[in-house]
C-alpha positions, 0 to 999 in steps of 0.5 A: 428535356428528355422525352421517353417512349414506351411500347409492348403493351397488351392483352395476355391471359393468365400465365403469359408473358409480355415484354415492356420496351422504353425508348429515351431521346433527347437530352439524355447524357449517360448518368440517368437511372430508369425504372418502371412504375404501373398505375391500376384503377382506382390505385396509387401508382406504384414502383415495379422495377429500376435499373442504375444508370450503370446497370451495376443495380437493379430494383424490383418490387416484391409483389412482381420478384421471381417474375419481372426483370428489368435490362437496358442496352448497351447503349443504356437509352433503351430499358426493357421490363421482361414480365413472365408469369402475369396474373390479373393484379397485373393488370395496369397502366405502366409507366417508363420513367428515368431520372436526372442525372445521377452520380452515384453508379449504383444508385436505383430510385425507388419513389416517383419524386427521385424520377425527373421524366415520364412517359406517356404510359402503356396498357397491360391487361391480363385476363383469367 
């Protein structure tokens, strides 16, 4: 199992910035992508970012391009969501997810099937 914790949620007007860090344990081996996936009221949860197992390939959703970026660590057990420039849409609960083991090096899941683990999600509310 793996268990991941995400932190770094919170209330921020217009404009502002806010940084989303997800912390994967346990049985995590090396080869797992992670990605970010946010979830508004009364909306599907939808892909933002992912992140290769490699770091070789990132992913980002066109609605937060320009403005979201997505690392890991060295250590590739810590995924961080840079979000600049917020708008309200933004607004949502965001999820850390990572997938099962991957060989591909350059490969970045894009849909909620191709993830194996979930955290238990963070608020992002942005204000006008």
């Amino acid at each position: 199992q793996v268990q991941l914790v995400e932190s770094g949620g919170g209330s921020v007007q217009a404009g502002g910035s806010l940084r989303l860090s997800c912390a994967a344990s346990g049985r995590t081996g090396s080869n797992y992508a992670m990605g970010w996936f946010r979830q508004a009221p009364g909306k599907e949860r939808e892909f933002v970012a992912g992140i290769s197992w490699t770091n070789r390939s990132a992913a980002i959703a066109d609605s937060v391009k320009d403005r979201f970026t997505i690392s890991r660590t060295n250590a590739k057990n810590t995924v961080i969501l840079q979000m600049n420039s917020l708008k309200p849409e933004d607004t949502a609960v965001y999820y850390c997810a990572a997938s099962g083991g991957v060989i591909n090096p350059a490969f970045v899941p894009t849909v909620q099937h191709q993830y194996a683990y979930w955290g238990q999600g963070t608020q992002v509310t942005v204000s006008s």
